[in-house]
N, C-alpha and C positions, 0 to 999 in steps of 0.2 A: 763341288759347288759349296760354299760360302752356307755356314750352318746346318748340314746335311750332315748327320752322320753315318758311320759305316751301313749302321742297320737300315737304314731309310735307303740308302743308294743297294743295298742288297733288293731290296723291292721295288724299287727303279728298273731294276736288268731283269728283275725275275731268276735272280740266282738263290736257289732256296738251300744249297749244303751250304754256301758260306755264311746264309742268314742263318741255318741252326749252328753252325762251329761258331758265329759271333755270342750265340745266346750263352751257348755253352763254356762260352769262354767269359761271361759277366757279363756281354755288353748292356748297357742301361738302356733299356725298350721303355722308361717312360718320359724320356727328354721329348722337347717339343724343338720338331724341326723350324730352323728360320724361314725357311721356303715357304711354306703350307701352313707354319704354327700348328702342326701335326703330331702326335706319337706312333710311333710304326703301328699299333693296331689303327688308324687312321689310316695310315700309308697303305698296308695291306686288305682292308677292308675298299677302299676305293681301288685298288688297283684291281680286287676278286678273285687274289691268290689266294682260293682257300686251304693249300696245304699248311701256307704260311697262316694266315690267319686263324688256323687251327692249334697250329706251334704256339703262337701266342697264347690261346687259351691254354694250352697246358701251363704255362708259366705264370698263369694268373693274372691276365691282364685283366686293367678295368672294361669293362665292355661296355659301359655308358660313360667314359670320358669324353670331356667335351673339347673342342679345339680350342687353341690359346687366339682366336681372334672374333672379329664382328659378329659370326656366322653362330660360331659354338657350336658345329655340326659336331653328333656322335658317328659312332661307327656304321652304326644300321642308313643313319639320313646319308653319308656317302656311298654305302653301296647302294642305296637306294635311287640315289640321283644318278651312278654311272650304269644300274641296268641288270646290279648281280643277284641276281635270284636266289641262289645257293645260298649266299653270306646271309641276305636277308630272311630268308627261311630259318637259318642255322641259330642266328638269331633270336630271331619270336620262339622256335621250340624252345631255346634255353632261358626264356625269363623275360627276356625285356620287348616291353611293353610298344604296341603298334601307335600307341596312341604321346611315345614321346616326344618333347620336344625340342628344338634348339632354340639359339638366341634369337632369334628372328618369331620363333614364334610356331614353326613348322614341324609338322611329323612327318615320319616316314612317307605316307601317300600324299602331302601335299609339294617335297620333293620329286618324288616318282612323275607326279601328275606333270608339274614344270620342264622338266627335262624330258615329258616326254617317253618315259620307260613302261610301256605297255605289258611287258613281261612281269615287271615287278608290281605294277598298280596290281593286272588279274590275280596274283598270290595275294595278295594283300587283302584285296577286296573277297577272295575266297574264304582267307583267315580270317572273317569278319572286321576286317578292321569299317567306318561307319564314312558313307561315301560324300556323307555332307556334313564331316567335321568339319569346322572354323579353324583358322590360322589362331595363334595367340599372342594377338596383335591387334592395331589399330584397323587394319586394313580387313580383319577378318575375312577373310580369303575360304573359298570351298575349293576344294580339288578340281571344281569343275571350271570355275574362274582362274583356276592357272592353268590349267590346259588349254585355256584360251588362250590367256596371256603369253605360254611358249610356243601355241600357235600348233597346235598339236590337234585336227581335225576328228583323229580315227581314235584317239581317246574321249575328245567328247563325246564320241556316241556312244562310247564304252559306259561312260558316265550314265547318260540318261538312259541305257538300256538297264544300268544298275540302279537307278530310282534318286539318279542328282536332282535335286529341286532347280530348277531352267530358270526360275523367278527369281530366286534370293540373293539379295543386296548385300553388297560389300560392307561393312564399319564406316568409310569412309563419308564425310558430306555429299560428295556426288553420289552416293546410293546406287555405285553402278551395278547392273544385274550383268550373267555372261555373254548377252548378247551387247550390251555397252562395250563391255572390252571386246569385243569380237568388231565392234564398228570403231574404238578408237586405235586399234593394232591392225588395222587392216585387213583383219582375218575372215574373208571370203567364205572361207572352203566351212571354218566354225560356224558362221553365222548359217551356214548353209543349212547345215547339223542341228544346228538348233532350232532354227524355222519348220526342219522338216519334223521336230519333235516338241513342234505346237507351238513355239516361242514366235509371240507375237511382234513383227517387227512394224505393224501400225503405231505401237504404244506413241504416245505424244503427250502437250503437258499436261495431261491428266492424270498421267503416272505419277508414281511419288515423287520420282525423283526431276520431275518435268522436264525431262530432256529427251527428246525424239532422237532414233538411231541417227536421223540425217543430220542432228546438228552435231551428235556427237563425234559424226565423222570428218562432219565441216571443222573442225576444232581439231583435228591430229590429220588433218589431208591425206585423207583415207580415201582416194580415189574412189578401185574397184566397191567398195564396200557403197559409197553413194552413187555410183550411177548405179548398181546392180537395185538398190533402192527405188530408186527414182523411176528408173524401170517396170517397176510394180504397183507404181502409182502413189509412191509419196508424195506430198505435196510439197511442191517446191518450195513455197514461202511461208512452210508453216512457222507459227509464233512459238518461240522456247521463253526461258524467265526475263523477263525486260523488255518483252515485245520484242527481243533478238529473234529475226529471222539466220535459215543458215547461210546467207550470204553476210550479215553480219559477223557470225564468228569463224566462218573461213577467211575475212577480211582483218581480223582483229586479233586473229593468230598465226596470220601469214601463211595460209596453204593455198599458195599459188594454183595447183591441179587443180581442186575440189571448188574455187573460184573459176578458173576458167569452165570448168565443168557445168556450174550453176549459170555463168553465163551464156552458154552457148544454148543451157536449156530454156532459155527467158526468165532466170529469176528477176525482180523488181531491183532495178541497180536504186530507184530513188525511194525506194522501203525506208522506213522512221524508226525508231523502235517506242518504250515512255519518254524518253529524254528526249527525241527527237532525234538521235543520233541516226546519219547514216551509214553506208556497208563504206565508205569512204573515210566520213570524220573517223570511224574506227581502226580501220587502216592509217590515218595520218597518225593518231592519238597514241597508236604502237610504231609509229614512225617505219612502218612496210612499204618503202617508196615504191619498190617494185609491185605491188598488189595494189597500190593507190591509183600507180599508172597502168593497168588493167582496169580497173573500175569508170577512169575518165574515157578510155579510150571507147567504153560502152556506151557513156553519157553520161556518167555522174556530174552532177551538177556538185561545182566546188562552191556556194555560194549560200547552201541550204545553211540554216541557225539550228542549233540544237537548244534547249529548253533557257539552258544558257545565253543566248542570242551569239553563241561564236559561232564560227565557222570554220572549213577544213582549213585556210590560210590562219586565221588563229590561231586556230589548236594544233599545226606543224610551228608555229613559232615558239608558243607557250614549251613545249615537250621538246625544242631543239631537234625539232626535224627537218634540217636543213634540204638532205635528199628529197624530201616530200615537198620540201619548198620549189624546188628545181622545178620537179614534175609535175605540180599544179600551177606553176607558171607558165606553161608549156601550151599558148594560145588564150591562158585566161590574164588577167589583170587583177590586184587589187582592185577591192571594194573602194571606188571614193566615198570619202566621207569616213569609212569606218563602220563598226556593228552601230549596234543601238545605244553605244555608251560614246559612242566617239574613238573609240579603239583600233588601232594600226598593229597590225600586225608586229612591228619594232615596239612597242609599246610590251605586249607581252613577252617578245624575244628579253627584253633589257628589263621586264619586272622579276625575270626566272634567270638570270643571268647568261644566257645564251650568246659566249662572245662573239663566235663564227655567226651566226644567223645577224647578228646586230650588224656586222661590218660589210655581210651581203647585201641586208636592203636598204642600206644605205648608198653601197656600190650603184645597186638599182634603182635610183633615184627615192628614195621615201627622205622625210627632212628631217632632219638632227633636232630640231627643235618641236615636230610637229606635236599638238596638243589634242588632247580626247574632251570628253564636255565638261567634266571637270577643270581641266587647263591642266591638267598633267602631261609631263616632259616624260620622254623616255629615261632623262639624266636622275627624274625625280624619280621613277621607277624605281632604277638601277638601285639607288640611294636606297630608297627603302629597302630593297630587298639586299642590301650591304654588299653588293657585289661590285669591286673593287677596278677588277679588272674593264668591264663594261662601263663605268664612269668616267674611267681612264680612257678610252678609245673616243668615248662621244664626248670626250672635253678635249680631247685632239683632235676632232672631227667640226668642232665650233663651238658646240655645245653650251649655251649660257648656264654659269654657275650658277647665278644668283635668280634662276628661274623660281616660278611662284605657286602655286596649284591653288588659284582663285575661287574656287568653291568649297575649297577645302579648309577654310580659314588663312588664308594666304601663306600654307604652309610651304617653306623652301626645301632647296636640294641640301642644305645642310642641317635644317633640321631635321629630314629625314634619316639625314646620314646617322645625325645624333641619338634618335632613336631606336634604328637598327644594331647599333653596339660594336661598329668597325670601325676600329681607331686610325687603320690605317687609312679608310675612307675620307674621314672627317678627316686627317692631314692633309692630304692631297686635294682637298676641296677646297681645305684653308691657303695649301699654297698656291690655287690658281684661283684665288681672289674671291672667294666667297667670304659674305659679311659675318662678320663672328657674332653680330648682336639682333641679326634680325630679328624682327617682332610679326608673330602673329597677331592676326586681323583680332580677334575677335576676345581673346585671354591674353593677349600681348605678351606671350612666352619667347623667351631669346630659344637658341639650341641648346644652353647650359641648364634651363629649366628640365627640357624634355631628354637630355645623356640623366641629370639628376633625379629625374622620374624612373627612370628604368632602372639606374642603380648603377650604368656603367662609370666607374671611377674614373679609369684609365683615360676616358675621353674628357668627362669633367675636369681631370687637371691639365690636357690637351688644348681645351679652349682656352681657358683662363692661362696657359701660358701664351695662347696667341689673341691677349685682351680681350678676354668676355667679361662683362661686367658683371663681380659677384651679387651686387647689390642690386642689380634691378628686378623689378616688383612684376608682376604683372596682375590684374584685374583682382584681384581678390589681397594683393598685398604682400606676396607670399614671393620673398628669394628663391634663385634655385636650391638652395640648403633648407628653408622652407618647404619645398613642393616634396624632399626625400625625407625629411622629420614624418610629413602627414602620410606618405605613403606608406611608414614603419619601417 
């Protein structure tokens, strides 16, 4: 194998006379394998040949070498992780310390505890090492939170029989405690463990970290872990931070099971959160077609406003969620008229540049031209938001260039374009016949004003090669070379 050398593949096979004839013969025991980024006391410490591993120490190996990668595991944190007791015992008698670390941040029993190795946590924890040290890290992690995390039952109880603190929060913002990762890992059989060793699985947002176990499960579609909940009498729609119920964040994270789950137990499919957001708009807004189409098939109403006054056909067009578009159209209809602004769903498609979503609902009848209450065009959208390619389709779809946004100071699709700072826009607008000199209603600014406001050059000498007048003034007097002097 590619970077291995003799002595590493001698503790590969477990051939220990040719691993001493190599020693004895010079071979260099502190290169680092390309495999592993290991030195054979790495090699032999994880494998828990301690003859070998003993070999080495006669030749003086370093015994707290760290590995040449991410990990920086020593010698003690691999045999600690694969289970060998011996090594790690042999170890702590000769010096080094229970309480060291690798790159990550971890000691010996907070290895031990992740993988699992019950043999080596009990020496450990015998040796005094301290059962509610922290990782040394952001995550600050307890032995007792990775024994969740590897999903290792018959350790946590180890733990709390050893005096783990069942309460104590991780480093991280979520502030998860171990029964949090026991609901967001699935871990039934832990959570079991730790309910039966008082861990309250009522907690809700009162806690610190205001997250109830059922939403936490609702959020990594933890099935078994929320019905067993639910079960016990959690309450189906309790409120988490935002007025998020857990149908909201099973929706909004796409855990199909733990939605249909909440379903089937009557969670509230038209539940609001503050925003007003439902278990839907949040599903469309993570564009979850599939969980979207779960929620209608209950009754969500695709038509509810969020504080925002959009709705799930909005907010699957704004986000490009064309699949959500499908299956909200699937017996409902656009809103006529629009939200409360005048708003068509293409209107948001073509302000975020959505070219697939644009060219569907127009397939399905919405009009190329249709206006919101402002008098904004989809094409004026597009424009503002310098999205090139969606200009291009709805000015091959009819699209009037030279459209106007009448409330807006009769600003056009080429001044937009000139403000947004896409040159190739502004070309394409000018070659299919938009006016190079129009004027706004109200400051009688051309496009060459508002490219020279923002500072884009490249467009400024774009217009004026396709006849923009340098010299006109608008309301106050002031050239487009003018309006860039005052801006600095």
């Amino acid at each position: 194998m590619d970077g291995i050398t003799p002595l590493h593949s001698a503790v590969l096979v477990k051939d220990v006379d040719i691993f001493k004839i190599l020693l004895e013969n010079g071979a260099d025991f502190t290169a680092f394998c390309n495999f592993r980024n290991q030195t054979v006391i790495h090699s032999a410490a994880a494998a828990g040949n301690l003859e070998m591993f003993l070999t080495m120490v006669r030749y003086n190996a370093d015994m707290s070498v760290q590995t040449n990668n991410e990990k920086g595991d020593r010698p003690i944190h691999l045999a600690a992780s694969m289970g060998h007791v011996s090594i790690v015992e042999w170890l702590i008698e000769n010096g080094i310390s229970m309480e060291i670390t690798n790159k990550e941040g971890h000691t010996p029993l907070h290895r031990a505890a992740f993988r699992g190795k019950i043999r080596v946590v009990k020496l450990l924890l015998k040796k005094g090492a301290d059962v509610n040290i922290r990782t040394k890290n952001k995550e600050r992690n307890t032995a007792l939170h990775l024994s969740v995390i590897g999903g290792h039952a018959q350790l946590v109880k180890l733990f709390l029989q050893m005096g783990a603190e069942i309460d104590a929060e991780d480093g991280t913002d979520n502030m998860y405690t171990a029964m949090h990762y026991a609901a967001q890992r699935n871990g039934l059989l832990c959570l079991i463990e730790l309910q039966r060793s008082g861990g309250n699985i009522y907690m809700n947002v009162d806690s610190k970290n205001g997250e109830a176990l059922i939403i936490t499960a609702a959020k990594y579609d933890s099935v078994d872990v929320a019905e067993w909940l639910l079960d016990r009498g959690i309450h189906l729609d309790i409120r988490g931070k935002g007025g998020r119920t857990p149908l909201h964040y099973a929706a909004c994270n796409d855990s199909p099971m733990v939605t249909i789950l909440l379903l089937d137990r009557g969670a509230d499919v038209h539940s609001q959160d503050d925003e007003l957001r439902t278990p839907l708009f949040c599903a469309v807004l993570k564009r979850h077609a599939e969980t979207a189409g779960l929620l209608l098939y209950e009754g969500a109403d695709a038509y509810t406003e969020n504080i925002d006054h959009l709705n799930a056909f909005d907010c699957a067009a704004m986000v490009g969620g064309l699949r959500c578009l499908k299956v909200l159209l699937i017996g409902n209809t656009v809103k006529s008229g629009g939200n409360k602004y005048g708003d068509f769903p293409i209107h948001f498609a073509a302000a975020y540049g959505h070219l697939d979503v644009v060219d569907w609902l127009i397939d399905r009848g919405s009009a190329v031209d249709i206006r919101n209450n402002m008098g904004s065009t989809p094409l004026i959208n597009a424009s503002w938001g310098g999205h090139c390619n969606v200009a291009r389709m709805l000015l091959d779809r009819g699209a009037d260039v030279n459209a106007t946004v009448e409330k807006a100071d009769n600003r056009s699709v080429i001044h937009s374009a000139s403000f947004s700072g896409n040159a190739q826009l502004v070309e394409l607008l000018l070659e299919k016949g938009a006016t190079v000199n129009a004027r706004t209603s109200t400051n009688n600014r051309t496009p060459l004003h508002w490219a020279a406001q923002e500072g884009h050059l490249d467009i400024v000498r774009l217009l004026i090669k396709h006849g923009a007048d340098a010299t006109a003034q608008d309301i106050y007097g002031l050239t487009a070379e003018g309006v860039a002097f005052s801006k600095g």
